[in-house]
Backbone bond lengths (Angstrom), bond angles and torsions (degrees), N, CA, C in turn:
res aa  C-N    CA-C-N  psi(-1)  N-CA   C-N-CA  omega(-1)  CA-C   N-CA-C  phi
1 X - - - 1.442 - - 1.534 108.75 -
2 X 1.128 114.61 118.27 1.473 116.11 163.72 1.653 130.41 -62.82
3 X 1.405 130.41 128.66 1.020 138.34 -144.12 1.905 97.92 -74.00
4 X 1.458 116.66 -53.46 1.386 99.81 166.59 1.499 127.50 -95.77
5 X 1.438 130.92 127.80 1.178 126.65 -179.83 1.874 101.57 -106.27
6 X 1.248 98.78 137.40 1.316 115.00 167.08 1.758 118.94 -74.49
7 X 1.401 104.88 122.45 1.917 107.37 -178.22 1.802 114.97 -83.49
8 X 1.075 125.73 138.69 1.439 120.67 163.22 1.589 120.09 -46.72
9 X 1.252 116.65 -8.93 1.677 124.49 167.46 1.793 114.16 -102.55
10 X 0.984 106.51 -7.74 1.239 115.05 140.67 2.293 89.40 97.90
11 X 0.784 84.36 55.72 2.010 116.44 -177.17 1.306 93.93 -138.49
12 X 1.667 101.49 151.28 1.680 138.09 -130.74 1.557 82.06 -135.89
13 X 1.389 141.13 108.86 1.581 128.27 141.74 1.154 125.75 -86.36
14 X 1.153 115.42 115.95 1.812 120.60 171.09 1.172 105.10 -77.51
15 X 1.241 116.55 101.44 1.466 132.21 179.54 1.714 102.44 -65.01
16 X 1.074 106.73 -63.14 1.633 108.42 173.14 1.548 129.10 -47.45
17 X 1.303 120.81 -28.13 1.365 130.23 165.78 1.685 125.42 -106.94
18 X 1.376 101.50 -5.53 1.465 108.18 178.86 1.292 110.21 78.36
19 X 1.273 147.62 36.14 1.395 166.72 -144.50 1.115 118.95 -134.46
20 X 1.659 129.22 123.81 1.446 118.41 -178.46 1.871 81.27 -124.46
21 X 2.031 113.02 138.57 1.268 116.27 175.20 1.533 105.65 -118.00
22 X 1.526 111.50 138.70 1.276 111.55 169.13 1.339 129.56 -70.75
23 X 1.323 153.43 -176.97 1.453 147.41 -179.15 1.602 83.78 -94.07
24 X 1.482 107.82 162.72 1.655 120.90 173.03 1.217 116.75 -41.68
25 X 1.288 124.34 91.94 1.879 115.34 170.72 1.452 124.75 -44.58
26 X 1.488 108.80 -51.99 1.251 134.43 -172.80 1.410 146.30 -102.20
27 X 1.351 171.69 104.26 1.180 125.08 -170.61 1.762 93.14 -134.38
28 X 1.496 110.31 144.89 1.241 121.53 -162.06 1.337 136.40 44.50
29 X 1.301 103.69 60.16 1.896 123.65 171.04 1.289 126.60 -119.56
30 X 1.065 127.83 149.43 1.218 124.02 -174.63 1.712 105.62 -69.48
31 X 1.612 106.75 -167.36 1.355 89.59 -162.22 1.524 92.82 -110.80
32 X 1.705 142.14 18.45 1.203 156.70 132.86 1.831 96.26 -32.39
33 X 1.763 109.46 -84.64 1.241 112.43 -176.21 1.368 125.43 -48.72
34 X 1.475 107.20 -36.11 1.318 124.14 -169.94 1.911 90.81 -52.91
35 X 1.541 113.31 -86.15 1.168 113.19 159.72 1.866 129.60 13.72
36 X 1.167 99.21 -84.96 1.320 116.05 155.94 1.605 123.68 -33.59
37 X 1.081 103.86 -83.14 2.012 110.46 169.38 1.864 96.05 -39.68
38 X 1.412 127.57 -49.52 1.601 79.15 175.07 1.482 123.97 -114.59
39 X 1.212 104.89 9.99 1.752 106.54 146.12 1.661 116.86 -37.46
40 X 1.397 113.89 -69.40 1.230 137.80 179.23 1.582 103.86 -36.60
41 X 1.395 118.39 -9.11 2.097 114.35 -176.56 1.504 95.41 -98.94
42 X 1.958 124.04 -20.58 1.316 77.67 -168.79 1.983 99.44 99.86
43 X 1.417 79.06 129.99 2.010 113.70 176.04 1.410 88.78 -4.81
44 X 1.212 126.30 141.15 1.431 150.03 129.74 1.066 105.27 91.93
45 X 1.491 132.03 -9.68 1.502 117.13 173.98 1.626 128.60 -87.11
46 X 1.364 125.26 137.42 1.128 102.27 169.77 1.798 87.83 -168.84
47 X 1.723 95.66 -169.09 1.247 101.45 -152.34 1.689 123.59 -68.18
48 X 1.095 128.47 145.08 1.634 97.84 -165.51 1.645 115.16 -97.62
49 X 1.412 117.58 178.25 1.636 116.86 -161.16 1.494 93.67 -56.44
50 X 1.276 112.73 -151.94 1.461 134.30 170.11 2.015 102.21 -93.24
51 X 1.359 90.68 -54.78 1.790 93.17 165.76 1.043 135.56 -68.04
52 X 1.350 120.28 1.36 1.472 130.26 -179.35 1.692 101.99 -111.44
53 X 1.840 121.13 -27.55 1.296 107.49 -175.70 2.134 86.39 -94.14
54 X 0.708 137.09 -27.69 1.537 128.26 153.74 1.688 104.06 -22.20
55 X 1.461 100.88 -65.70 1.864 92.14 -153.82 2.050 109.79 -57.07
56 X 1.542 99.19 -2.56 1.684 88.16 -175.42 1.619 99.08 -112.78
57 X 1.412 117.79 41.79 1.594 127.49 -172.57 1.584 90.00 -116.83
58 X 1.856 104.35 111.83 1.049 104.06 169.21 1.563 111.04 -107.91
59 X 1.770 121.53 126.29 1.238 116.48 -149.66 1.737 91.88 -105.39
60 X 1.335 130.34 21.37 1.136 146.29 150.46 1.329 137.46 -25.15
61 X 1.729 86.97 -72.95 1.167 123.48 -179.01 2.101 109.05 -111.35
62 X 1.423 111.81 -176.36 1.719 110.72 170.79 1.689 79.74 -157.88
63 X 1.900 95.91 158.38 1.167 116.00 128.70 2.003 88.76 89.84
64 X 1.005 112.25 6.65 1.750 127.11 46.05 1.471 108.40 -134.84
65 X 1.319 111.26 163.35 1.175 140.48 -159.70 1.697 101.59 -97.43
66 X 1.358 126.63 41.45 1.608 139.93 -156.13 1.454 91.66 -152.01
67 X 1.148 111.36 151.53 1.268 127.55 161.74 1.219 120.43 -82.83
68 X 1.537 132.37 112.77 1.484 119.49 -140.33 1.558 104.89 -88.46
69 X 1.448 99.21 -41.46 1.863 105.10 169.01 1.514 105.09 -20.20
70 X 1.445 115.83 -85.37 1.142 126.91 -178.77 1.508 135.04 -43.10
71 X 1.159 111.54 -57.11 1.398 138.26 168.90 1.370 125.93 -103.58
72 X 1.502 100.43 44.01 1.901 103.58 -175.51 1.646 129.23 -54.91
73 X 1.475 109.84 1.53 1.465 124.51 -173.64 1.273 86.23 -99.84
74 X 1.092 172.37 42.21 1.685 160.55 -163.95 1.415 107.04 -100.60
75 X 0.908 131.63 78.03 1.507 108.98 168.68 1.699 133.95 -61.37
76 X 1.201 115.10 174.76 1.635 103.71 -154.53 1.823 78.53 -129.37
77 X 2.191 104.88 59.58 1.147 114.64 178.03 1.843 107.76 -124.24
78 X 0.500 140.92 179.33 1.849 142.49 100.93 1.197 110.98 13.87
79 X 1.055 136.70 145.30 2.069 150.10 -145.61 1.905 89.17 -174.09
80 X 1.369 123.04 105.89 1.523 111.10 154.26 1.703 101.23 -80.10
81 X 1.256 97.40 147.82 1.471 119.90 145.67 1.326 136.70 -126.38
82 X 1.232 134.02 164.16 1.411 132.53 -138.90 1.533 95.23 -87.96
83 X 1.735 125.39 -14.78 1.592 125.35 -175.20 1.362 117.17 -58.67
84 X 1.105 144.07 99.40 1.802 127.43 146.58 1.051 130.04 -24.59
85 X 0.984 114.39 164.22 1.616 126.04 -173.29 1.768 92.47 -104.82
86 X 1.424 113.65 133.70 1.543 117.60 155.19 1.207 124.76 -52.80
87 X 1.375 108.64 -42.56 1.422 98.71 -159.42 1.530 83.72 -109.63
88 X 1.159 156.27 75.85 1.386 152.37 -178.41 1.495 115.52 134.24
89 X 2.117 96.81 98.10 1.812 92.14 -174.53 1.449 93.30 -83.55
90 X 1.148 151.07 -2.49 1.645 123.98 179.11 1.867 99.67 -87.92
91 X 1.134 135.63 45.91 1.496 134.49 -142.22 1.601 92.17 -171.50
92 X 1.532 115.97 129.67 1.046 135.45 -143.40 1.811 102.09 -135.36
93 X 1.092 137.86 108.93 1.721 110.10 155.06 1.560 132.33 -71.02
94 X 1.685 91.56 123.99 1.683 100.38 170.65 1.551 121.62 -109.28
95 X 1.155 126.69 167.28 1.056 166.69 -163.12 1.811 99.65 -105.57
96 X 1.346 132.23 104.58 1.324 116.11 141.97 1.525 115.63 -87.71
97 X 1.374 111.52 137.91 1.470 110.75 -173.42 1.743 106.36 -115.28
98 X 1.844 118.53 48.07 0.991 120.02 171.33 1.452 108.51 -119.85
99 X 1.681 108.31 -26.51 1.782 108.02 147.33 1.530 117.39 -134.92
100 X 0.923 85.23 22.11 1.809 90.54 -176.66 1.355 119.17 73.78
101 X 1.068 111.90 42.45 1.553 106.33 -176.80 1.700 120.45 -119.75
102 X 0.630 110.51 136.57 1.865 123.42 -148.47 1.712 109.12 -90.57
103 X 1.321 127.24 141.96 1.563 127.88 -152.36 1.454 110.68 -174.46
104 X 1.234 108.23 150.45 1.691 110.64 161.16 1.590 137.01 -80.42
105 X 0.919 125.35 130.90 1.142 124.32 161.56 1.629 126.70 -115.84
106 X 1.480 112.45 141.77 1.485 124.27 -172.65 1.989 88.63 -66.87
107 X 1.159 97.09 155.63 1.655 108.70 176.57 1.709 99.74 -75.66
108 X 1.080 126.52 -15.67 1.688 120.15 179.55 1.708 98.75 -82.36
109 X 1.321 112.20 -31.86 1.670 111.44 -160.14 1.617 97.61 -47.29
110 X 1.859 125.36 -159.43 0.764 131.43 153.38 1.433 112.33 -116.90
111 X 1.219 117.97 165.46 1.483 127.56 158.98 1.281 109.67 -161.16
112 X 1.600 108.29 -162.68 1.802 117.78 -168.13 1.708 104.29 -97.46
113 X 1.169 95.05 171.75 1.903 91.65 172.56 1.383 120.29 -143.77
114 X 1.618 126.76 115.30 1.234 121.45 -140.58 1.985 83.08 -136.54
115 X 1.124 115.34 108.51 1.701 111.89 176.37 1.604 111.36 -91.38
116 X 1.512 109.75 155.35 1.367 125.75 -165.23 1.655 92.01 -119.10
117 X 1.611 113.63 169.28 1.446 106.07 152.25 1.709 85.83 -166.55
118 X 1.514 117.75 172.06 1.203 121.28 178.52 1.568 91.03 -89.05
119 X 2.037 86.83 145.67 1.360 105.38 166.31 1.786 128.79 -60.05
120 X 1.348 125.68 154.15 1.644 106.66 -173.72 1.243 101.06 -82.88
């Protein structure tokens, strides 16, 4: 069994982590809007850790750094995730998904918005 399966609604299951991913909600919003875009799905979705938007970083490939089969919406942007920063609560961890390489962002910056939810 392959670890991501593609849904007829157009959602990503990580069979291996128990994970269902939405296609890109967003691209360049703060993480207020970001918020919002996956409010707007409805029960159980929301933004995922920093280690959970990691597990769909394929370091394979760049530019984007996703496996496109799977995740053909990927941008080769910024990924918010729902983690804080320790040393900085207006400061967010992202995801760049043009090599996979992982960073902060201020909550005003912009980035992309990609929602998670557990599988049923």
């Amino acid at each position: 069994m392959e670890q991501f399966e593609k849904n007829e609604d157009g959602t990503v299951t990580d069979t291996k982590n128990g994970l269902i991913w939405s296609k890109t909600l967003a691209e360049d919003v703060d993480l207020s809007d970001a918020e919002k875009a996956v409010a707007e799905l409805g029960d159980g979705w929301r933004l995922p850790t920093i280690d959970e938007l990691q597990l769909i970083v394929d370091r394979s490939t760049h530019s984007p750094a996703a496996n496109e089969e799977i995740f053909p919406d990927t941008k080769s942007d910024w990924y918010w995730s729902s983690t804080p920063c320790a040393w900085n609560t207006a400061a967010r961890w992202v995801v760049h998904f043009g090599y996979g390489s992982v960073g902060d962002d201020h909550l005003a910056y912009f980035a992309c918005v990609r929602a998670v939810r557990a599988s049923q």
